[in-house]
C-alpha positions as CSV (number, residue, x, y, z in Angstrom):
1,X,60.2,65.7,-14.9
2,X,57.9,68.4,-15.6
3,X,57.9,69.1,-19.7
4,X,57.0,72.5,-21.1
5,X,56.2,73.2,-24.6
6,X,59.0,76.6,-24.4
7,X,59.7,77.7,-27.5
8,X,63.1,79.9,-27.5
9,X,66.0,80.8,-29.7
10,X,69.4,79.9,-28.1
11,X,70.3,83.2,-27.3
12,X,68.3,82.9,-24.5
13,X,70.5,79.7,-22.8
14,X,72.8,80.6,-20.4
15,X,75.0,77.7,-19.9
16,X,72.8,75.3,-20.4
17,X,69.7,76.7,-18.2
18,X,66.8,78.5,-19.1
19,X,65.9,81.7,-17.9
20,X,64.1,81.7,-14.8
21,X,65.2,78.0,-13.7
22,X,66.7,78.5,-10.2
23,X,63.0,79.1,-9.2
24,X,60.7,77.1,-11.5
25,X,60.6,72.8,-12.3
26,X,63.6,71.5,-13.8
27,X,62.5,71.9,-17.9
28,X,62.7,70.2,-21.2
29,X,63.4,73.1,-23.7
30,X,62.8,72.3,-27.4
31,X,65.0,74.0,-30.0
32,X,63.3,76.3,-33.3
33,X,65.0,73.4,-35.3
34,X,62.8,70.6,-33.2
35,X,59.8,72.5,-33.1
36,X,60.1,72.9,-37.2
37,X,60.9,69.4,-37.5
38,X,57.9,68.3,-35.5
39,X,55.6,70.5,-37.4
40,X,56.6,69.2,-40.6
41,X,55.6,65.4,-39.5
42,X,52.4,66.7,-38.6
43,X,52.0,68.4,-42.0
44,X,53.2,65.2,-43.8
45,X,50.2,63.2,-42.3
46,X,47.7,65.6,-42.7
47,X,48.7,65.8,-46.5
48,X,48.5,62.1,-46.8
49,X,45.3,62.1,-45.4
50,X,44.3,65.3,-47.8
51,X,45.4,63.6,-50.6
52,X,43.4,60.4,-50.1
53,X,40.2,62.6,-50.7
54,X,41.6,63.1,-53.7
55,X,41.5,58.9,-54.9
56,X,39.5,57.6,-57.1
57,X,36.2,55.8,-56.5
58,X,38.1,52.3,-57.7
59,X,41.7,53.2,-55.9
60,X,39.7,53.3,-53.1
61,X,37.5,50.3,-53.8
62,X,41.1,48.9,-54.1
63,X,42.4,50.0,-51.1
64,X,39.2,48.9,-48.8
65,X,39.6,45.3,-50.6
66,X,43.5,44.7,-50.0
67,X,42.5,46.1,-46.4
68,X,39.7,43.9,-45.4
69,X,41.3,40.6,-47.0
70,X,44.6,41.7,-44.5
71,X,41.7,41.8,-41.8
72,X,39.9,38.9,-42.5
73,X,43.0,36.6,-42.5
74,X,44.0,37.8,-39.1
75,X,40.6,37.4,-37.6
76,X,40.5,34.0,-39.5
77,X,44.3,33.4,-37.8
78,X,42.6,34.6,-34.9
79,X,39.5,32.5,-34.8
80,X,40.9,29.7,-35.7
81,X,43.8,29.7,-32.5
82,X,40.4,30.3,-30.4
83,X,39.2,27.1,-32.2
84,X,42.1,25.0,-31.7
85,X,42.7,26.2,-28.0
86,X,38.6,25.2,-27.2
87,X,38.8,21.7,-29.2
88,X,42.1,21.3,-26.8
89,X,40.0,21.7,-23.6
90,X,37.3,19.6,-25.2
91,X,39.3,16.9,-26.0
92,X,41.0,17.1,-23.0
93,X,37.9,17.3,-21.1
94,X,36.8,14.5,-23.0
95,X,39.5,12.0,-22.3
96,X,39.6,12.9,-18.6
97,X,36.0,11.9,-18.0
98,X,36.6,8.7,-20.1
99,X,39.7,7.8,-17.5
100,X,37.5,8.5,-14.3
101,X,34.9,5.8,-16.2
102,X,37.8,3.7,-16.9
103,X,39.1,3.8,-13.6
104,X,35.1,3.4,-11.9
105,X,35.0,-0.1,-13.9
106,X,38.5,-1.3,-13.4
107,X,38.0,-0.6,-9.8
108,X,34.5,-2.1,-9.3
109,X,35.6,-4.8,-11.4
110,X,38.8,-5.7,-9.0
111,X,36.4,-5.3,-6.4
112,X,34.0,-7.5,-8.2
113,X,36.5,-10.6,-8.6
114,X,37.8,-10.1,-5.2
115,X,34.5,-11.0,-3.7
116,X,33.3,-13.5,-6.2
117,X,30.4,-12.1,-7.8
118,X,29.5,-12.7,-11.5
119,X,25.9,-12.9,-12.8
120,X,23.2,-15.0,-11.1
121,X,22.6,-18.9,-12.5
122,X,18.8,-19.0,-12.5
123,X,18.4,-22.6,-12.0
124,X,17.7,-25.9,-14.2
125,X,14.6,-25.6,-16.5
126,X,11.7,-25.8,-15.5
127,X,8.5,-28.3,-16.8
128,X,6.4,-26.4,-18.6
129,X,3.2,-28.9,-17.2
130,X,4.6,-28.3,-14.2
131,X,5.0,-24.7,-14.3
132,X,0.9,-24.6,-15.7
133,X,-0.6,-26.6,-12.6
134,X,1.7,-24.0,-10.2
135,X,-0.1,-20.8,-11.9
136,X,-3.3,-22.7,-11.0
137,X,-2.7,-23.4,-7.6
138,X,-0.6,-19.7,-6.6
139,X,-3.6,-17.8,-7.3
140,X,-6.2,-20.2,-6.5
141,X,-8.0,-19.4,-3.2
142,X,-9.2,-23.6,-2.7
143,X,-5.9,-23.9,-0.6
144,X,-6.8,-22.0,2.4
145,X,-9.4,-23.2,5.0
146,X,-12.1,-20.6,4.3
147,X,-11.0,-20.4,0.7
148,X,-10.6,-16.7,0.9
149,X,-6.8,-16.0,0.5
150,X,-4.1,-17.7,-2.1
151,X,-0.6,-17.6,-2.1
152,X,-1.0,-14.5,-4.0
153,X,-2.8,-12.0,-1.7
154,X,0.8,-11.9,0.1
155,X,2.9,-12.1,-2.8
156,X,0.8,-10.4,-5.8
157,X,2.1,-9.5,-9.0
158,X,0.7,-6.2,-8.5
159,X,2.6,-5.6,-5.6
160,X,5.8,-6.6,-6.4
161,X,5.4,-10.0,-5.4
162,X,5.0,-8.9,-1.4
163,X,1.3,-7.1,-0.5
164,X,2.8,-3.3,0.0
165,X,1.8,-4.2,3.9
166,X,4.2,-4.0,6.9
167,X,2.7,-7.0,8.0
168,X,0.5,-9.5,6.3
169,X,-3.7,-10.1,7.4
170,X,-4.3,-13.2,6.3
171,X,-7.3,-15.2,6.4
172,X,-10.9,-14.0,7.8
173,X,-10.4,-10.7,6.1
174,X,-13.6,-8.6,6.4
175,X,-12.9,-7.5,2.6
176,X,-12.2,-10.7,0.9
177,X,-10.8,-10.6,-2.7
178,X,-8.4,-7.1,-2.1
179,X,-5.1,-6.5,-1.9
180,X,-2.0,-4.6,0.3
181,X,-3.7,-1.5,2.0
182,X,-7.2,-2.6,1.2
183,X,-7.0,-5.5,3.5
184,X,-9.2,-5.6,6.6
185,X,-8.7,-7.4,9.5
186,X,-11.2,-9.3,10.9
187,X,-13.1,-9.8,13.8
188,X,-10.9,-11.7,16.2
189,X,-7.8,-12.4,14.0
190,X,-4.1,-11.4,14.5
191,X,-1.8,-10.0,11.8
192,X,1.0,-12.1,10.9
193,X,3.7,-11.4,12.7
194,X,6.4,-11.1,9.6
195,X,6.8,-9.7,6.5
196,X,5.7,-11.3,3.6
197,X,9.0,-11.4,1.5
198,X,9.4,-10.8,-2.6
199,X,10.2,-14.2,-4.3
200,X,12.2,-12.9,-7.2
201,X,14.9,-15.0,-8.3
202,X,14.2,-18.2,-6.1
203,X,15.0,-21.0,-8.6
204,X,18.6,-20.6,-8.7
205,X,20.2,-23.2,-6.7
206,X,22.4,-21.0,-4.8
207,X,19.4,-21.0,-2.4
208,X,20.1,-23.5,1.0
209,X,17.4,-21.8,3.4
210,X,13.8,-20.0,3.2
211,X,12.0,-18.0,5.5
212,X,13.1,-15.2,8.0
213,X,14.8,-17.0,10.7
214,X,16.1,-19.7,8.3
215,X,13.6,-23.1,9.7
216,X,14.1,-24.6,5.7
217,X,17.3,-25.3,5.0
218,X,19.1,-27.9,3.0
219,X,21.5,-29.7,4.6
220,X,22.9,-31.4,1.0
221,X,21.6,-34.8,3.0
222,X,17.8,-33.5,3.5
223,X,16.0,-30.6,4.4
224,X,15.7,-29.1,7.8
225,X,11.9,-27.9,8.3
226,X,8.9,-27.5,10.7
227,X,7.7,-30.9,9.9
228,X,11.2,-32.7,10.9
229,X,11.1,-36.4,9.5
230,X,7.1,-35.9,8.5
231,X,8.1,-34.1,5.4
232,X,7.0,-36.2,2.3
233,X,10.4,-37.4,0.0
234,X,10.3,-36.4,-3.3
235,X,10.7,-32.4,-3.1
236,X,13.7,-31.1,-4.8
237,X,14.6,-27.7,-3.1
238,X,14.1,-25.6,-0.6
239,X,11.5,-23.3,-2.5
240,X,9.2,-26.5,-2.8
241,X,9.6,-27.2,1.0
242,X,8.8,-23.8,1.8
243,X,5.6,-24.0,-0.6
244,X,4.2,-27.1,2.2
245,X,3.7,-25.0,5.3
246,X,1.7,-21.3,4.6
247,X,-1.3,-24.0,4.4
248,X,-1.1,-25.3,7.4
249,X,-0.6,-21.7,9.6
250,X,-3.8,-20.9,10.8
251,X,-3.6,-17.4,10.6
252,X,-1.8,-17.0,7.3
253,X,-4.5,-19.8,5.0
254,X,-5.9,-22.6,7.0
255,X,-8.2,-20.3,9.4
256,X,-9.6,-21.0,13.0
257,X,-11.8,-24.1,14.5
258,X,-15.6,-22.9,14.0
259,X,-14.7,-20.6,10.5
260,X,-17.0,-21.3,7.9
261,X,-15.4,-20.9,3.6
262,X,-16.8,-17.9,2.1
263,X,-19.5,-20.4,0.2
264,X,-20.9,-20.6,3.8
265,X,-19.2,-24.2,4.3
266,X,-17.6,-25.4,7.2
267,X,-14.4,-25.2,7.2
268,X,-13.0,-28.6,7.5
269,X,-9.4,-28.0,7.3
270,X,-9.4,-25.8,10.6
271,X,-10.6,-28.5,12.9
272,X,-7.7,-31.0,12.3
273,X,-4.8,-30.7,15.0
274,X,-1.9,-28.3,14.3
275,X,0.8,-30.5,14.7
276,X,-1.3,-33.3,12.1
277,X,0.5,-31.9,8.7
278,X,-0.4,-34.8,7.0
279,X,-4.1,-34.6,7.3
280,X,-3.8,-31.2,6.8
281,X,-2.1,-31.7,3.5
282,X,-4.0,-34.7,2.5
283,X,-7.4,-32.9,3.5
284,X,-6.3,-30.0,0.2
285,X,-5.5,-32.5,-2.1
286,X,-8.9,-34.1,-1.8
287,X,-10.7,-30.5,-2.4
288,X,-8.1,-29.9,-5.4
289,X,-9.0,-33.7,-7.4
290,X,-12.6,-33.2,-6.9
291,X,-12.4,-30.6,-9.7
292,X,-11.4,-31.9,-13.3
293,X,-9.6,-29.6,-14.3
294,X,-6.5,-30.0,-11.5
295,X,-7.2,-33.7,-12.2
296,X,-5.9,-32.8,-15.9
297,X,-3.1,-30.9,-14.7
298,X,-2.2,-33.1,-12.4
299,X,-1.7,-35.5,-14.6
300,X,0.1,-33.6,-17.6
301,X,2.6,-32.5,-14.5
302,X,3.4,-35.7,-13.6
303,X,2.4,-38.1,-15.7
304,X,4.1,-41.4,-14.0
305,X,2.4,-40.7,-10.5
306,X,-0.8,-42.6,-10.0
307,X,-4.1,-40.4,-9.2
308,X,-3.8,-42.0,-5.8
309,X,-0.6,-41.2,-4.9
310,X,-0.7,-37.5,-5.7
311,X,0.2,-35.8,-2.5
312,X,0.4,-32.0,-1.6
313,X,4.1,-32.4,-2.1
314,X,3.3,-32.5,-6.2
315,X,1.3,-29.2,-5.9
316,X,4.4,-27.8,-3.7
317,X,6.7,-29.0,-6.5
318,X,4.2,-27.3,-9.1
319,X,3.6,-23.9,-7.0
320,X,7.9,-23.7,-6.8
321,X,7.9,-24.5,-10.8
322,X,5.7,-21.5,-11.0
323,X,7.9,-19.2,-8.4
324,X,11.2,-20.0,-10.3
325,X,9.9,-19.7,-13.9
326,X,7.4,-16.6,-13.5
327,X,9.7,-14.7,-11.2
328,X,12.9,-15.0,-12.4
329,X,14.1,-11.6,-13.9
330,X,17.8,-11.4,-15.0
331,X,18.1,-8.3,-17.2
332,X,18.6,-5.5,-14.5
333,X,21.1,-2.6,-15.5
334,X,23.3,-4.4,-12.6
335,X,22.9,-8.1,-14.3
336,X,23.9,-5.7,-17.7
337,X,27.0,-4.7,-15.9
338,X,28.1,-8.0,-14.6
339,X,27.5,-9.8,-18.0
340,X,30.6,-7.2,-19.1
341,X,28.6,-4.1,-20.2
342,X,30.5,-1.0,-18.6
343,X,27.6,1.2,-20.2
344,X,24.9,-0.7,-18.5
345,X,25.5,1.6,-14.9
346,X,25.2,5.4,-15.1
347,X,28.2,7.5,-12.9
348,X,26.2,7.8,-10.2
349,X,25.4,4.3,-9.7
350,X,28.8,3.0,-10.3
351,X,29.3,5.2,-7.4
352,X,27.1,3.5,-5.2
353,X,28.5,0.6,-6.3
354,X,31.8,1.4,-5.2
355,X,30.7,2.0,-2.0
356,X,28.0,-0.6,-1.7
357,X,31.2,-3.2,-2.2
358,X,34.0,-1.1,-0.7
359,X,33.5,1.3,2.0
360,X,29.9,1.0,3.5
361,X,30.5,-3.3,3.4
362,X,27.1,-3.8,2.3
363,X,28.6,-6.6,0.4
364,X,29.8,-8.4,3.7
365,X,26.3,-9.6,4.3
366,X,24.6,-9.0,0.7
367,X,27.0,-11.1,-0.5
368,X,27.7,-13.0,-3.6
369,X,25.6,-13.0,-7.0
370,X,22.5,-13.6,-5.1
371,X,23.2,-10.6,-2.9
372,X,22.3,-12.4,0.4
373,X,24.9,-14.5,2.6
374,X,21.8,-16.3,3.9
375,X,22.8,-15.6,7.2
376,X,21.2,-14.0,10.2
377,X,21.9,-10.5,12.6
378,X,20.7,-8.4,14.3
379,X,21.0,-4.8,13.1
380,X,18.9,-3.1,15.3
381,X,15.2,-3.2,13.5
382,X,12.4,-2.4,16.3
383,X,10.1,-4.5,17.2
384,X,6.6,-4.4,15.7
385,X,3.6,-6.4,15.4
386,X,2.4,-9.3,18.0
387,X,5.5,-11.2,18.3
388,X,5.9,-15.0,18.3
389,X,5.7,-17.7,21.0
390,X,6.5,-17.5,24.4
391,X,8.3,-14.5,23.5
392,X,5.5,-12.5,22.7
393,X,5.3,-9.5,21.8
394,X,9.0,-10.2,21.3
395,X,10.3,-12.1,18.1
396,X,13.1,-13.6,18.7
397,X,14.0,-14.4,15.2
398,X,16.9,-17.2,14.2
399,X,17.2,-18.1,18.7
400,X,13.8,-19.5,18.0
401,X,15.3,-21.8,15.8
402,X,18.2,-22.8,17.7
403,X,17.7,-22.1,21.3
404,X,20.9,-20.2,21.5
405,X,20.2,-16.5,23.2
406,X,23.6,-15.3,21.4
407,X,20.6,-16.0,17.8
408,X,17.9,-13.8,19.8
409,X,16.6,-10.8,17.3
410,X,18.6,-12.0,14.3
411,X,16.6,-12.5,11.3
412,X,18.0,-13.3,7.9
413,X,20.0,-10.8,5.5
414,X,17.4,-10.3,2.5
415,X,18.6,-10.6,-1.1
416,X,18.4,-7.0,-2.8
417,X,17.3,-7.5,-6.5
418,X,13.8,-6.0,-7.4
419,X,13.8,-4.0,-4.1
420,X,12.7,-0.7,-5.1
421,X,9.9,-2.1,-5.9
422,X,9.4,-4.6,-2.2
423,X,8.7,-2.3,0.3
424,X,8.1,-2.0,3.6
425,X,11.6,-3.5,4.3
426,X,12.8,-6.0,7.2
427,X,11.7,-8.7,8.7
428,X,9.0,-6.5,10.3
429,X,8.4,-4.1,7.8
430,X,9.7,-1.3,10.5
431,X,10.7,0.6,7.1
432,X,8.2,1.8,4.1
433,X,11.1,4.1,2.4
434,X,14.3,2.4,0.8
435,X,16.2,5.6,1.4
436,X,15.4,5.4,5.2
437,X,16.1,1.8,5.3
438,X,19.5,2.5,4.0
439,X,20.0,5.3,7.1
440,X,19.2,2.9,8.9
441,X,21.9,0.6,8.0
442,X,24.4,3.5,8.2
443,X,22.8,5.1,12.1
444,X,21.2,1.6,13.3
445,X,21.5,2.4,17.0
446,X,20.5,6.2,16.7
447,X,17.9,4.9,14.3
448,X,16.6,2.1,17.2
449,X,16.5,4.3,20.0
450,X,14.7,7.3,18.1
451,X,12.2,5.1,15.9
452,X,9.1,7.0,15.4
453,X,6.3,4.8,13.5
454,X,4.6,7.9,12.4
455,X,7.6,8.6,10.0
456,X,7.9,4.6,8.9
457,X,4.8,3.7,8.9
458,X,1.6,3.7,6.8
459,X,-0.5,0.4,8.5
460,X,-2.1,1.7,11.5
461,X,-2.8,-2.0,13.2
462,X,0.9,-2.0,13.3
463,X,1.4,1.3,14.4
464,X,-0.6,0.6,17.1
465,X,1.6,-2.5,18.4
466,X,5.0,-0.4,19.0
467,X,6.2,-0.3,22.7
468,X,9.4,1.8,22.8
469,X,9.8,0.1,26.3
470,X,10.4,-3.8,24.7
471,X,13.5,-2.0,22.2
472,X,16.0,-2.3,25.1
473,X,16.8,-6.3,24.6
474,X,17.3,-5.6,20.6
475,X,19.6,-2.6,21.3
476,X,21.7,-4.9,23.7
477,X,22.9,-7.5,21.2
478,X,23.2,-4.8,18.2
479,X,25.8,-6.1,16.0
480,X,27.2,-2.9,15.5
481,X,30.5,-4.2,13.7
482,X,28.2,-5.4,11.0
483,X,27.3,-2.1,10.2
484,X,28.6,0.8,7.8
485,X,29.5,3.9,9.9
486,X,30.5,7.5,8.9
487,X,28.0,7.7,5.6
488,X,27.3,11.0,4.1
489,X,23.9,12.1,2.9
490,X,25.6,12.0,-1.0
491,X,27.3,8.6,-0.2
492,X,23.6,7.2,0.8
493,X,22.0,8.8,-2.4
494,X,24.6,6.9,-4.2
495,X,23.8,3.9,-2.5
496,X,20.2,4.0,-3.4
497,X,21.0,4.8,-6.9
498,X,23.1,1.9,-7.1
499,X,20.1,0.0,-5.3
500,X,17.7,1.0,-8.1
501,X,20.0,-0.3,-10.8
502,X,18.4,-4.2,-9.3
503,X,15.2,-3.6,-11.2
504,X,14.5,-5.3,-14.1
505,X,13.1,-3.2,-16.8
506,X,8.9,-3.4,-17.8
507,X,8.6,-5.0,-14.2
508,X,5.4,-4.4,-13.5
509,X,3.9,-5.0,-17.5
510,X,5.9,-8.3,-16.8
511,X,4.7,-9.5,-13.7
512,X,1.1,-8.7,-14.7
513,X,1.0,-11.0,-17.5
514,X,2.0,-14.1,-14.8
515,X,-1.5,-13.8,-13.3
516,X,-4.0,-16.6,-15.2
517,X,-7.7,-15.6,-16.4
518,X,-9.0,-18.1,-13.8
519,X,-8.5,-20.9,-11.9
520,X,-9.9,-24.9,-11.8
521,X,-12.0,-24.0,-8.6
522,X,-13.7,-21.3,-10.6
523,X,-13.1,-19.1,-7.5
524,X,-12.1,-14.9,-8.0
525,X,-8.7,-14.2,-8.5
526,X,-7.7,-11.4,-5.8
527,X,-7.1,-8.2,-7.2
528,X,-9.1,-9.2,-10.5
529,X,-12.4,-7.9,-11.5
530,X,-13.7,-11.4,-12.3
């Protein structure tokens, strides 16, 4: 309805119309009496507001006080709602990421139990004479034929107990004394044609097998090992039978007939037969006891064996002594969290957790506390490097163990703590980056049949020994049911999160402090400015 502001007596309504309304808007018509009362209100505020110039400086002081305390409580009221309602969502917040931890841990835990995992027994004690002569002998170079390598150019302290290479060069190295990546072949040699695993963690006695494709292994009557019913009695595990036979490979330490030591000596230990372990071993026992001070050891470390029947199986013992104390490491975020602290993981890493144990079933091969099932499969790594045996350039992995072709290309699930550190990864070291490793594990057969070394690799000798043509046979016996499927990018950053929660903290100030000042030979320590 249109409204105008008519003023008009009521002489001028004729029956309840105004004049002129059968041809303008329908209109509201305001009375003289309406109008007058109307004005009125308007001069009743304007006088109120005239007469308030009238106050006085302190009723109006007064005034503004009474006014701004009326204020100031409602904005207080006001502020303090705002307050209540933002503490609300805080707290709510609050509790609901608590819950989601809660329910992260109650689930892993569940998870945890269901598969029997619980922190890692490190083995008995170790004797600390023992543990002394095994230092010695690790990083002493008077083991190997030429005296040029020790068990610690492959598995350095530097280097995360590996040597940082895909695969190993061992002895006859034109650069003597380095380490990892400054390694140089020599003239005539072949690399070694596996990786040269970590040795964290080795004295627990959950251990039943050593090396790749498994050739230790304790039977809980004896030991199964290369040297069959030769092996000396006496040795206590499976790390000290693994410690007799790196001396007797002549391409890892014992070198080839016609080498001469770096001190320009012949080299005495190549010309004895391969299959003669004995000698061999007998032959670096006689070096070791011409020097006084491994007679002294020696004899601290076992102190009810006569000087003449010390064998090579009392330095083994000693070297695994060593292995077991130096490198046993049990204080990882992840050893944290299964000793019972939930703050130990981070969100991110539970994550991976969750899926390392659920989902992906990483856990159905890295299994148990020590995070290996110490079984063998073959999940598709290419093959690199000069191969072994008849095979060659083929390794046939666990089937050259047991004959059985169903074994062919399966090499041994690795155990996981420490392995941010232990790169390149597999048997081969097909794999320099954990993150692609774990791609691997999640595309295996995509990953096989598109393997490009110049994305994986950084050792150009074994860059040089891929044939994509020889990949066929390992794609054929893929054991593809082993293997996660259906991983998304976030799922594998999660997994390598949860991956990196393995390392002990101060590693690497830690593992330096395992290597000695120098050894009884008086020969350099590799990797040490002697």
């Amino acid at each position: 309805m249109t409204t105008f502001g008519v003023c008009c007596d009521s002489e001028f309504l004729d029956n309840g119309k105004a004049f002129g309304a059968d041809i303008y808007p329908t209109v509201k018509i305001e009375t003289r009496a309406q109008m007058i009362s109307k004005k009125l209100a308007v001069r009743s505020d304007f006088d109120k507001r005239w007469n308030r110039r009238s106050e006085t400086s302190e009723q109006y002081a007064l005034r503004m006080k009474l006014r701004g305390k009326f204020l100031g409580s409602v904005g207080m009221m006001f502020l303090l709602m705002v307050g209540m309602t933002a503490s609300t969502s805080l707290a709510e917040k609050n509790s609901n990421k608590r819950k989601s931890k809660q329910n992260q841990d109650r689930v892993l835990r569940k998870l945890l139990s269901q598969q029997s995992v619980g922190p890692l027994d490190p083995g008995p004690p170790q004797v600390p004479a023992q543990v002394q002569l095994g230092q010695a002998l690790f990083f002493d170079g008077e083991l190997s034929g030429n005296r040029d390598i020790a068990c610690a150019t492959c598995h350095h302290p530097f280097l995360g107990t590996g040597d940082e290479l895909s695969l190993p060069i061992g002895t006859g190295a034109i650069t003597p004394g380095t380490l990892g990546h400054d390694r140089v072949i020599g003239l005539g040699r072949e690399i070694i044609p596996r990786n040269a695993p970590e040795i964290f963690n080795r004295g627990s006695l959950e251990w039943f097998t050593q090396f790749w494709d498994g050739r230790i292994e304790d039977m809980g009557v004896g030991f199964i090992s290369p040297a069959g019913a030769a092996l000396p009695p006496g040795l206590p595990n499976v790390l000290a039978v693994q410690a007799m036979f790196p001396v007797t490979s002549r391409a890892e330490m014992r070198g080839a007939v016609g080498d001469a030591d770096i001190l320009g000596n012949p080299n005495e230990l190549a010309l004895l037969e391969d299959g003669d372990l004995q000698g061999i071993w007998d032959g670096i026992m006689v070096r070791l006891l011409l020097f006084p001070g491994y007679q002294a050891l020696f004899e601290a470390a076992f102190p009810n064996v006569d000087s003449g029947d010390l064998g090579f199986e009392h330095a083994a013992i000693a070297i695994a002594a060593f292995e077991a104390e130096a490198y046993t490491f049990l204080d990882s975020p992840w050893d944290k969290y299964l000793e019972g602290d939930n703050r130990a993981l981070s969100k991110s890493e539970k994550r991976g957790a969750l899926l390392f144990y659920g989902k992906a079933q990483c856990s159905s091969c890295h299994s148990g506390s020590l995070m290996t099932d110490q079984q063998y499969y073959n999940i598709g790594v290419p093959q690199l490097g000069p191969g072994k045996g008849a095979e060659a350039p083929l390794d046939f992995g666990r089937g050259r163990e047991t004959g059985n072709v169903a074994d062919a290309f399966r090499f041994r699930t690795p155990p996981l703590r420490n392995c941010e550190v232990t790169g390149p990864y597999m048997h081969d070291g097909a794999f320099s980056d954990l993150r692609k490793v774990v791609r691997h594990h999640a595309t295996s057969l995509k990953s096989l049949v598109s393997y490009d070394p110049d994305k994986h690799l950084d050792q150009s000798i074994v860059h040089a020994t891929f044939d994509p043509t020889i990949q066929t046979e390992v794609e054929l016996t893929i054991e593809l049911d082993r293997l996660p499927t259906g991983l998304t990018k976030s799922e594998i950053r999660s997994l390598v999160k949860f991956l990196e929660s393995l390392t002990a903290p101060n590693l690497k100030e830690r593992l330096n402090v395992t290597i000695p000042d120098s050894v009884p030979s008086g020969l350099p320590i590799d990797g040490v400015e002697n």
